[in-house]
Each structure stands twice: as C-alpha cells, then as structure tokens.
C-alpha positions, -999 to +999 in steps of 0.1 A: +005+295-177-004+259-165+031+250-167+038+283-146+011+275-126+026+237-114+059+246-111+048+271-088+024+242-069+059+217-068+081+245-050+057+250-028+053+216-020+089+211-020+089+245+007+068+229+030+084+191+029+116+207+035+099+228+067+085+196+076+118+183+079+133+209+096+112+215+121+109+172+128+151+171+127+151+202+153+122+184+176+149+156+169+181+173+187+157+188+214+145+156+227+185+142+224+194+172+242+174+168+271+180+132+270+215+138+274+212+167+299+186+146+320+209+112+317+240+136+329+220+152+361+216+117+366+249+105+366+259+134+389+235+128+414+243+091+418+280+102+420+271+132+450+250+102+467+282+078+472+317+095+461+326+056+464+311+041+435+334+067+413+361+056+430+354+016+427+353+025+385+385+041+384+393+012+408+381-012+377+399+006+354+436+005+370+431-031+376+426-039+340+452-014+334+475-036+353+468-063+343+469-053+309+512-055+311+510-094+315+496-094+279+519-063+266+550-077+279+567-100+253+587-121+282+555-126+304+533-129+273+556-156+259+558-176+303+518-176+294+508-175+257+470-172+247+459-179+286+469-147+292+438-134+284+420-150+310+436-129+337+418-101+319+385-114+319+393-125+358+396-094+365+364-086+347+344-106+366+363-111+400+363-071+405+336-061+430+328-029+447+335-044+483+363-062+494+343-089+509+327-097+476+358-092+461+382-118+480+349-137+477+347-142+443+386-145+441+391-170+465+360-191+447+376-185+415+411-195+423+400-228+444+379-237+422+400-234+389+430-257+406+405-284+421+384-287+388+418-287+367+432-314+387+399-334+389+398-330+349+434-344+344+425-371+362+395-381+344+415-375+311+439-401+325+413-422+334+398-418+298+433-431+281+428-462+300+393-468+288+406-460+253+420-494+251+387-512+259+373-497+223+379-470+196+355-447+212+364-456+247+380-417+257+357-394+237+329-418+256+344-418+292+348-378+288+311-374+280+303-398+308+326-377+334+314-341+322+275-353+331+291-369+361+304-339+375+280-313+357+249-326+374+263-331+407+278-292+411+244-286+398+225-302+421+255-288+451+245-256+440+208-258+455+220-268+489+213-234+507+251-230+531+268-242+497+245-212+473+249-186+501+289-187+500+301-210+470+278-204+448+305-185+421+330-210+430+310-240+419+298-229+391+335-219+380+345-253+389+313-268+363+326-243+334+371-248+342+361-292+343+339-289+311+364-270+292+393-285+305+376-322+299+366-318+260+400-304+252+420-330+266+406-346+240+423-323+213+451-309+231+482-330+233+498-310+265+469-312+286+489-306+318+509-275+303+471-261+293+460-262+330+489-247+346+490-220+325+450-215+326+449-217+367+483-191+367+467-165+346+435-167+367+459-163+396+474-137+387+441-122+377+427-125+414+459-107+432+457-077+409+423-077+418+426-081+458+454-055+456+437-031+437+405-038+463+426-038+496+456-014+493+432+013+472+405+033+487+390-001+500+350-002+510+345-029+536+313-047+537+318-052+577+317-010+579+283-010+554+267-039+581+276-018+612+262+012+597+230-004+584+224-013+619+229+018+633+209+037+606+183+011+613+176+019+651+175+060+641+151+057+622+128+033+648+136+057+673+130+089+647+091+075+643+090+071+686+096+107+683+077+117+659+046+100+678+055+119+706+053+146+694+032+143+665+004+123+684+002+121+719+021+159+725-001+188+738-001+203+703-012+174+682-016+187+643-035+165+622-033+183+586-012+164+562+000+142+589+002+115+566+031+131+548+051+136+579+082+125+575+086+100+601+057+079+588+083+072+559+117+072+575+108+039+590+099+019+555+134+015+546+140-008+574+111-030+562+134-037+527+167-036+540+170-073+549+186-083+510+208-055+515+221-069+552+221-102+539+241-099+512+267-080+533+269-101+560+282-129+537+307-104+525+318-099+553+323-129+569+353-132+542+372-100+551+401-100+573+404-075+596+399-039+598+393-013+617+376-023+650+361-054+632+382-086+642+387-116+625+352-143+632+333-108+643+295-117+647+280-108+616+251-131+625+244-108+654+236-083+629+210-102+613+194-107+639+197-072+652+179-063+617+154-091+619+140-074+654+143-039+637+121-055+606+096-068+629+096-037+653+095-016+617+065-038+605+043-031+639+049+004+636+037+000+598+004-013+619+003+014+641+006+044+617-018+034+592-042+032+625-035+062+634-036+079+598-072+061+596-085+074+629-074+112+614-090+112+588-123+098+608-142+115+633-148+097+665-173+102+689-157+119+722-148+101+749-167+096+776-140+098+803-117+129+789-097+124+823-092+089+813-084+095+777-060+122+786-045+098+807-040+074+781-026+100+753-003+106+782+008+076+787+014+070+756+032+101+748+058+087+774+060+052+760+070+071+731+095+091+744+112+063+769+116+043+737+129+071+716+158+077+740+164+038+742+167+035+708+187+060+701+213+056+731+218+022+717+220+033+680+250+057+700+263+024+715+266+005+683+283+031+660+308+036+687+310+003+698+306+010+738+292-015+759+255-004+767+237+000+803+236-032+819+203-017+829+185+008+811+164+034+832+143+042+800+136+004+793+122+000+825+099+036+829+089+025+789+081-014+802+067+001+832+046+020+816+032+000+793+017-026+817+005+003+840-014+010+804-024-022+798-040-028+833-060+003+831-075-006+797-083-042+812-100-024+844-117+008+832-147+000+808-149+040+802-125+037+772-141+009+755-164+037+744-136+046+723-121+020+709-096+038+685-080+050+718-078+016+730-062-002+700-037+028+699-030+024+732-026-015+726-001-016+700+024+009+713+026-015+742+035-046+721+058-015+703+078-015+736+080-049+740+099-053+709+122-023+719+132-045+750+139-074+730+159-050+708+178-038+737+187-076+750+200-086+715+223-054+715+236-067+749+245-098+736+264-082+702+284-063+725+296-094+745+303-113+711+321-080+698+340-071+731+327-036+731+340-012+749+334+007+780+317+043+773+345+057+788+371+044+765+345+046+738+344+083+745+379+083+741+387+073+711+360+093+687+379+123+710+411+111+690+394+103+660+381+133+656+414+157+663+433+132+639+412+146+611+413+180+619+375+185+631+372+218+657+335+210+664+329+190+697+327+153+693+295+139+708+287+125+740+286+089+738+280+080+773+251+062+781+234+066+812+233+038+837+210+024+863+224+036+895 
C-alpha cells in the first residue's frame, strides 16, 4: 500500500513538473510572439515614415551584388587575386544613404589609398637604403616612419576644417600606410601589392557612386532645403497658434499646455546636427536639380542658426505663458489698456505668422522674396508702438505677467526681421527666381506628374 501510495505521490509530482513546464514553454512563445509582432510593426512603421531608407538597402544590396562578379569572374579575379576582396568591403563601408556622403567617403577613400600607397613605397625605398647602415636598419626605419606618419594624421585629425570633411580619408590614409609599410617588409612585390590594393578600392568606389547616382539617388542638398523650409513652418505654426490660442477673442486655457504648437517648435531647437551634417554632404554633390555647383550651403546654416535662436525665445515665451495659466493673477487695473496690449500682441502674432510663412513659400520654391515686406514692417511697427506704451503707461506695471508677455513677443519680431534679411541674402547667393517664373515652373511641375489639384500660389506680396 505504501509502495502504491508513493508511486502515486511521484506521478503526481511528475504531472505537475510537466504542467510547470508547459505552461513556462507556452509563456515562452507568447512573449517571442509579441516580440516578433512588436519588432515587425516596427520595421513597418520606420518603412511608411521614409519609403527611402528601403530603397537605399536594396541600394546596398545591388552594389554588393555587383561587385560581387569582380570576385566570381575567373579572368578579373585572376587581373586582381586576393585584393579583390577589398572592393567588397569598400563597398561596405563607402555605401551611404546620401549621395553627398557617399562621393564623400569615396573620394576620401580613393585619395587617400593612392597618396598613402605612394608615400609607403617610398619609405620602403628609403628603408632599403638604411638597411645597409646595419642588420636591423629596414625593420627599424619602417617602425620609425609608421610613428612618423601615425601620429601626425592623428594629430591632423583634430584640426576642426580637416575633421569636418577629411576626417574618413585620413584615417584611411593611417590604416592603407601602416599596412602597406609592415608588409613591404615581407612582401617581395611591394609595388604589384599596391596597385592592385588601390584598383580594387577603385573599383569599389565607382560601383558604389553608380549605384548612389544613377539609382533612386537622395541628395543631401534637397534634405538641407527642406530642413529649412520645415524649420520656418513650424516658427510660423507657434505665431499662429499664439494668435489664436492667446491673444484671440476666444482664448481657451484648458490643456493648453498640450496644444500642439507648443511642441511643433522643439524640433527646431535639435535640428542643428542634423543641418550640419548635411550641409557638409552637400557641399560634395554635383549638381542637381535647381542646386548648382558652389550653392550656399553655409547660408543654410545660418538660416537654421536664426531659426534655433528664434525657436529658443519662443521656448521662453511659452513656458511664460503656460505658467501665468495655470496662475491666477490679479486683474488689471486698466482693462482698456490690457485689452490693448492682448491686441497688440495678437497682431504681432499674426504679421509674423504670414512672414514666416511667405518666406518658408519663397524658399521651397526658390522665388526671390519682397524686397520689402508689408508684414515685416506692420509686425516691427507694432512692436515698438508696444514697447513705447509699456515704457509710458505705469497702469500695466500692475500686471506684470502682461508686460513680460508683451516684452518678449517684441524681441520675437525682431528675430523674424533678422530672419527675413538673411533669407534676402540666400536668394541673392542662390539666384532665386522671380515669383512669377517661380509660379511657373511648380505649374509645370505639377502637370508633368499628373496632379489635377491646383498648384499653390507662390506669389509673395510686395511693398507697393
């Protein structure tokens, strides 16, 4: 019976170990399932965001593709040998998702590959001649030329014009010297190694340019013009949203921290890594489109360095204003005055709005703005009518919120006009066009692909 009794005791055990199991392996395949599904939604929704970045890995993958035949093909395999596989990991490395970066890289790669295997022939000539001073006078003259050259590239490297464009190529030229260098010491055709090391890379780099050019290509220049462009909307989108939002006649102050104006703005604060990097792309690129050859991609930068600091006063001027809503102030004790203000304000607001986003109009379509804006001047007007009236009426000291609000819209403005100068001066550099002809062309852009809605107006108002 005990014997019964413990067999009985182990199956159950056995039962509820195997349950335990089970139910742990199908907790197992649930978490990996929704793992999977999560990393998959993923995936999709960075591919709906830019269609491009699928493109630039298929991109990837027929460049190695193509490359791959130098390898596969006995004749070209046998012109080459074992270097061959450095046009694969050229390709590798050079590849890019812009063409900027791309010819970038390349370029870097290529110059750097023939200047460092000349320069490390040389020394390995220079090292035979020491080798009849001494036993050890090559393997000795090698070391000394590799810390030579090692530290100085090094050192070239934190010079900031040489790390913001040759960066790639001098460390390539550090790695092709070293390795070229210490072999010469093994390798009896030292000359036959180089040419065939620099020719592979070569070949590496015009598979790779093709592929980036002729295919799909994404230009850094277009990403620059559209930054700056996106970059005044959304300065002009929080001008509006004060308007109306603020200073309008049916001001809601629920959740008006959430609005979405109040964030739109933000993305201008980070964007200046983004416009840095592809500026220097795009200095490289040939040209395209209605970007010449020496365009002035330093323009931009300066265009987004004015939108950074106009974006980082508005910053100011909304979390002001979000304070003084969730605060209650004491009324005023001028309400004429005050109304005056919010209405003063309200068309700061709006003049500004409209400049902005006449000259984000301007600068997508490349049409020479107003020589004299009518908005610039009511917004500037405006603001030193508001700025005299604060310095004269003591009234609204009572209420200072009003006053500080008041203030830094005005310095807002100011920025706008300085905004609106160095917009004037990128479509000199750029030889914009005139509205008219600007007009024009999006009219014959847009029946070339086939659009039946109306293009928009891209005329901008003049002073008369």
């Amino acid at each position: 019976m005990d014997l019964d009794h413990n067999r009985e005791s182990s199956g159950d055990e056995m039962v509820g170990v195997i349950a335990s199991c089970g139910l742990l392996f199908h907790s197992l395949l649930a978490r990996l399932g929704r793992g999977a599904a999560g990393f998959a939604g993923k995936v999709r929704e960075i591919a709906r965001e830019d269609p491009r970045r699928v493109t630039h890995s298929l991109k990837v993958g027929l460049a190695l593709a193509l490359v791959s035949v130098v390898y596969f093909v006995t004749p070209l395999f046998n012109g080459l040998g074992e270097s061959t596989m450095w046009a694969v990991l050229t390709v590798v490395v050079v590849m890019e998702y812009t063409v900027g970066a791309t010819l970038s890289k390349g370029l870097n790669r290529g110059f750097a590959t023939l200047v460092a295997a000349c320069i490390a022939v040389g020394a390995h000539k220079l090292a035979e001649l020491a080798e009849r001073f001494g036993v050890q006078g090559e393997p000795i003259s090698l070391r000394v030329f590799v810390f030579i050259i090692a530290s100085a590239g090094t050192f070239l490297r934190f010079i900031p014009e040489i790390k913001a464009k040759y960066d790639y190529g001098v460390t390539i030229f550090i790695l092709t010297f070293s390795l070229v260098a210490v072999s010469s010491y093994r390798v009896e055709e030292l000359i036959q190694l180089a040419h065939d090391r620099f020719y592979t890379i070569i070949v590496g780099v015009v598979i790779c340019l093709l592929t980036t050019v002729f295919v799909f290509p994404v230009w850094a220049g277009e990403g620059v013009h559209k930054l700056a462009v996106g970059n005044l909307d959304k300065l002009a989108q929080f001008f509006e949203g004060m308007e109306s939002e603020c200073f309008g006649t049916s001001t809601v102050t629920d959740n008006f921290e959430g609005k979405d104006f109040l964030q739109e703005y933000k993305s201008v604060l980070n964007s200046k890594a983004t416009e840095d990097s592809l500026c220097t792309f795009a200095k490289w690129e040939p040209r395209h489109g209605k970007f010449r050859f020496r365009h002035p991609w330093s323009q931009y930068q300066k265009l987004g360095t004015l939108c950074r600091q106009c974006a980082s006063s508005m910053e100011a001027l909304a979390s002001y204003v979000i304070t003084t809503t969730k605060t209650q102030y004491p009324a005023a004790a001028s309400p004429d005055l005050s109304y005056k203000v919010r209405k003063t304000c309200g068309e700061m607001s709006s003049h500004s709005a409209k400049v902005l986003r006449q000259l984000a109009t301007a600068t997508e379509t490349m049409a020479v703005p107003p020589p004299a804006n009518l908005a610039v001047s009511a917004a500037m007007k405006a603001a030193e009518g508001l700025r005299r009236e604060l310095a004269a009426n003591a009234a609204i000291l009572q209420v200072m919120h009003v006053a500080v609000t008041a203030s830094l819209l005005a310095d807002l403005v100011a920025q706008v006009k300085e905004i609106t100068e160095c917009v004037d001066v990128l479509a000199s550099q750029a030889h914009f066009k005139s509205p008219k002809d600007a007009r024009r062309d999006v009219a014959v852009d847009t029946l070339s692909r086939g659009r039946t809605e109306p293009s928009p107006d891209v005329v901008v108002q003049c002073a008369e």
